[in-house]
C-alpha angles and dihedrals in degrees: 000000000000090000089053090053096050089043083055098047082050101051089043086051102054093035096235134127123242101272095051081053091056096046096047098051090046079059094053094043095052090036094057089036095053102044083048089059097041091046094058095039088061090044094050088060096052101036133051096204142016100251123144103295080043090067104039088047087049080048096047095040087047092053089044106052097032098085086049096059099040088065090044094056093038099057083066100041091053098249098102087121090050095053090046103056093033090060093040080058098041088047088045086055097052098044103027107249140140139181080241093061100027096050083169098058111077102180101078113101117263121269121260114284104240116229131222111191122194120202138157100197156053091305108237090141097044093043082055089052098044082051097045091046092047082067100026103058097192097099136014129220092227100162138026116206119192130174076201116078085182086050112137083220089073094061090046075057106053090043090061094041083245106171104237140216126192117187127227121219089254082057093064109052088065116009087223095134097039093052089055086049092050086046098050089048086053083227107183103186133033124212123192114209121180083324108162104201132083111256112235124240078237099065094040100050081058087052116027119182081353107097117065128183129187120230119204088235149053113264158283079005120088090005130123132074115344097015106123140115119351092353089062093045088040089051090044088049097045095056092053097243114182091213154025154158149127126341103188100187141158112276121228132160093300123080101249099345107111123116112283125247105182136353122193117186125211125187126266103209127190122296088009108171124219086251095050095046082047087049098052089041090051089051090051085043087061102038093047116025104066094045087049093055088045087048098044096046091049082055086057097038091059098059 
């Protein structure tokens, strides 16, 4: 049980799915197995024996050739592009360096996307996110904006000494001031999450697929303005529908209607409440919704 939870807070905090794990610890289990074996073999040719130097020159050869054979393994195991960027950090922690201090040196991994996250509520899902990103250090959850300024989400915030924003009703009929805040917090990806209000052109043209939402269904069913939270799962209940479940997409001028990134159904059973099917569709929220924007954003990073 405690190796599967460290495998998990590793795999959150790399951004990557099961198989590229896999892959990416059998790299680290041939690389450090063969450097180990070169490294004696080379030393087997020079000392007769393995007294003292024998030992700091294995230590120093195996330092040496370990990052080598870690590229090497991992061009034919497909994580190349991981070891790459995991040495270039290792090597920017050691010396110093960024890629924001050394501009001419693009090889250092990228710096950390910065978050805005929008909610109206009490902040289950946000709290999920700010979790997910403290592990996963792809991205970090850099500003909280609420049209609520009773909103659950302000106190998350402050737990996690969030900066917040909460927006006026002047701020909301242009976005003018949120957009310079969003400027001057060099915020690089908006999340929606259970945030009531229509997102203005404006604000997407100074984003563009770059701001996601969730939705409590699957669309394009049981979407649109004033669809949200038990009057989604009562519509979907009262259809009789036989599923469920969560739609994250793309947002755009229209209320539920961006291009759709990623669906996952759950089972509407007989005699399912509005709280129990609430219930099923906030488990798949947690569980979703902060591994798609990682995913999505590492989609972006790599262009």
């Amino acid at each position: 049980m405690h190796f599967c939870n460290m495998f998990k807070r590793l795999q959150q905090k790399w951004g990557v799915n099961g198989i590229n794990m896999a892959l990416i610890i059998t790299t680290f289990a041939l690389g450090g197995s063969a450097c180990a074996r070169i490294a004696g073999i080379l030393l087997k040719l020079i000392f007769l024996e393995k007294n003292t130097i024998w030992w700091v020159a294995y230590v120093l050869l195996v330092t040496i050739l370990w990052p080598i054979c870690v590229i090497l393994i991992s061009f034919p195991l497909g994580q190349f592009k991981f070891f790459k960027n995991y040495l270039f950090r290792i090597w920017s922690k050691i010396s110093g360096k960024t890629l924001e201090n050394d501009p001419k040196n693009t090889n250092f991994v990228k710096k950390q996307t910065k978050i805005a996250i929008f909610a109206s509520g009490k902040g289950s899902n946000a709290d999920n996110i700010i979790s997910y990103f403290k592990l996963n250090q792809l991205a970090d959850v850099s500003l909280i904006v609420s049209d609520n300024p009773l909103a659950g989400v302000l106190a998350i915030a402050e737990k996690n000494n969030i900066p917040v924003m909460v927006l006026s009703k002047e701020d909301r009929l242009n976005y003018a001031t949120c957009i310079e805040r969003l400027r001057k917090s060099e915020i690089d990806f908006i999340v929606l999450a259970g945030y009531l209000k229509k997102i203005p052109s404006v604000l997407i043209e100074k984003f563009p697929n770059k701001i996601i939402n969730i939705h409590p269904a699957l669309l394009p069913k049981y979407g649109g303005k004033g669809m949200y939270g038990a009057k989604v799962h009562q519509a979907v209940i009262e259809n009789n529908e036989k599923e469920s479940g969560i739609t994250i997409h793309f947002v755009d001028e229209i209320y539920d209607h961006g291009k759709i990134i990623f669906q996952e159904k759950c089972e509407i059973e007989s005699g399912e409440s509005i709280e129990s099917l609430a219930t099923k569709v906030h488990h798949l929220e947690y569980e979703h919704f902060p591994r798609t924007i990682a995913d999505v954003i590492q989609k972006q990073n790599q262009r």
